[in-house]
LONU-708680 format. One record per residue: x, y, z of N, C-alpha, C, CB in turn; residue in three letters. Coordinates in steps of 0.1 Angstrom, whole numbers, plus 5000, padded with zeros to 4 digits. Glycine has a CB too. Example, Ala and Ser with C-alpha at 12.3 -4.5 7.8 and 13.67 -1.06 7.14 Angstrom:
2
513249435078512349555078513249675078511349555090Ala
512849785071513749895071512950005079514149945057Ser
This chain:
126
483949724939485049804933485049944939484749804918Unk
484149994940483950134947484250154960482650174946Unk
484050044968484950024980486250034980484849904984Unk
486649944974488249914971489250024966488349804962Unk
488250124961488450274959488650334965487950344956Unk
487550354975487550444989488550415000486250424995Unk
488750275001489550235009491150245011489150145008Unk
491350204996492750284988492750394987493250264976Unk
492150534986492150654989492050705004491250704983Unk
491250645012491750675024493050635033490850645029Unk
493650505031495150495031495850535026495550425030Unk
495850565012497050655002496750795006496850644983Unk
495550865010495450985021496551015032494050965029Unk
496550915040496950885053498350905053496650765057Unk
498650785041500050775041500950875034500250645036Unk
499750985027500551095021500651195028500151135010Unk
499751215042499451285049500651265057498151275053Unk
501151155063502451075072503951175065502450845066Unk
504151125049504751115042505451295044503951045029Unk
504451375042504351475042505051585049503451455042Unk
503851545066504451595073506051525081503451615079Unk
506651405077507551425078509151465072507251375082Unk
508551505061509551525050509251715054508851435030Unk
508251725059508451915062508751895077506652035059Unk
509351785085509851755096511451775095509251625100Unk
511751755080512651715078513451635079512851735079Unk
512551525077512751365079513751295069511351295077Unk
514251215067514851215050513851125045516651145047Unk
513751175031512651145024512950945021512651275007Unk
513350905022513250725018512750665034515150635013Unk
513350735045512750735056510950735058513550825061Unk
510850875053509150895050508450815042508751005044Unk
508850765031508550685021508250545026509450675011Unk
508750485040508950365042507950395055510550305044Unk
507850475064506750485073505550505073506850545077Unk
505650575056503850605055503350465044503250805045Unk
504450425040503650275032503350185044504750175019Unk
503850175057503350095067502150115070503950105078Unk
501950245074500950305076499850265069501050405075Unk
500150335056499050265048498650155045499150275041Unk
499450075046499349925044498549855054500849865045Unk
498549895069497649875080496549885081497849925088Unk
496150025073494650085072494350035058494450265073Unk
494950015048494249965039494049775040494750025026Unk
494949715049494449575050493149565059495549485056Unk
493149645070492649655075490849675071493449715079Unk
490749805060489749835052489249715047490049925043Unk
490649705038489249565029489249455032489249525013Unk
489849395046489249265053488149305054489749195065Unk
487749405063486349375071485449455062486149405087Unk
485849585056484749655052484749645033484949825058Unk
485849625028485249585011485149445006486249635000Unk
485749375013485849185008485049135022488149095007Unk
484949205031483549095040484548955044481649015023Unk
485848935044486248845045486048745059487248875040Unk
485648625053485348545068486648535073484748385067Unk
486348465089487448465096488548325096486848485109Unk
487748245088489048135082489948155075488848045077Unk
490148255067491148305062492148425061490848285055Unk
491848455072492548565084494148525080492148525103Unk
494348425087495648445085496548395072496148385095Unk
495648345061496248345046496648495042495248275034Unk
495448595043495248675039496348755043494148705041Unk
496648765058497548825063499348815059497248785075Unk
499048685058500748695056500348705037501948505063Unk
499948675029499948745017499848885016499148705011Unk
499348965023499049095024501149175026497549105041Unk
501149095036502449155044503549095030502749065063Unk
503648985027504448985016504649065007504248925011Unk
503349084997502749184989503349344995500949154990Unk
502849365005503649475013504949515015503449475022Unk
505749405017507249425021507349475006508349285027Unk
507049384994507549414985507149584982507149304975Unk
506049584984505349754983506249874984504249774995Unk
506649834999508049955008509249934998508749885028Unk
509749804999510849804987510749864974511149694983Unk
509549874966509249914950509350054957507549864938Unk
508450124966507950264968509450344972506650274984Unk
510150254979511750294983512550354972512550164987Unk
512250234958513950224950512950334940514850014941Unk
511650344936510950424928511550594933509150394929Unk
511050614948511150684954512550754951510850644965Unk
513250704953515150674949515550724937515750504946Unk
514550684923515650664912514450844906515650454899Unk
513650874913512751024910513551124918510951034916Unk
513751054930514551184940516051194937514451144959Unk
516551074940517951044943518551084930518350894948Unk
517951044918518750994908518551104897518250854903Unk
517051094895516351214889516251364894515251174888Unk
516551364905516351524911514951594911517251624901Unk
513951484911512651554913512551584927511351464908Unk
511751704933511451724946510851654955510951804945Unk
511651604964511251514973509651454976511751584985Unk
508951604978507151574981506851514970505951714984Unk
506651594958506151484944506851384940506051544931Unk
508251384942508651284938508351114948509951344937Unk
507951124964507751004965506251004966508550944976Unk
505251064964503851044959503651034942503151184965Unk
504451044938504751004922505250844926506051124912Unk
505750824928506450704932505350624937507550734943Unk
504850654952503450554954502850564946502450564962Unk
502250674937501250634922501650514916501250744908Unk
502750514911503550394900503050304906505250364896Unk
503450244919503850124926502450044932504950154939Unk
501350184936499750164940499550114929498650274943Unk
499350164916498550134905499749964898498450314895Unk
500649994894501549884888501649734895503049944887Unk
501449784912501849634916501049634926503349594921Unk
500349704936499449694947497949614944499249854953Unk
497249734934495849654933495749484924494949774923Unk
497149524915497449364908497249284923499449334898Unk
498149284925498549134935497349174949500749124942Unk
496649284954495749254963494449204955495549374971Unk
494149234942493149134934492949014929493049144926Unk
493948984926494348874923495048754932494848904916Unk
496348814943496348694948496048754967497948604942Unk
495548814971495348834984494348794988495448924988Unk
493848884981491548864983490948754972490349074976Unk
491548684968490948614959489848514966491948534950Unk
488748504958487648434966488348284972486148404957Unk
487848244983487848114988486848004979487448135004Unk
486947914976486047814969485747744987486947684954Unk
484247744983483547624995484347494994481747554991Unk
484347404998484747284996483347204992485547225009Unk
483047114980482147054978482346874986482147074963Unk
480746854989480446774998479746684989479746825009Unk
């Protein structure tokens, strides 16, 4: 669990760090929103295959394309969240799409990377 902490803080770091400087680039902010959830999404699959879930190498590529599913959907929630705080609501671009990854990290990321990404593999009994 403490892994899976660190690991999601160091990508939600990253991707706020991304997010950031290109919104003070003057990037347009749904633009930023969608480049630093890649980002992040990279470094944190990345993280907890090999360094919090230990995951063997037979299930590499389940993991992967669940991960990336789980993800597309991620950029889309972080997008229209992002959208209805900035666009709609008139909150300031910077808090408003790091308010936005909060909701979408916490409401839909750790759900579905717990439950259906990293879920343990069963041996097969012999």
């Amino acid at each position: 669990m403490v892994r899976a902490q660190v690991s999601t803080g160091i990508a939600t770091g990253l991707e706020w760090l991304l997010m950031t400087g290109l919104l003070l680039a003057h990037v347009h902010y749904l633009n930023a929103v969608v480049a630093g959830a890649i980002l992040g999404a990279a470094i944190d699959f990345s993280l907890k295959r090999w360094w919090v879930f230990s995951a063997g190498p037979g299930i590499f590529g389940t993991q992967a394309v669940r991960y990336t599913l789980v993800s597309t959907a991620s950029v889309g929630l972080n997008a229209a969240a992002a959208y209805g705080l900035v666009g709609v609501a008139g909150a300031p671009p910077l808090p408003g799409v790091i308010l936005a990854s909060i909701f979408v990290g916490v409401g839909w990321n750790y759900p579905m990377h717990r439950f259906f990404v990293y879920v343990p593999v069963s041996s097969p009994t012999t």
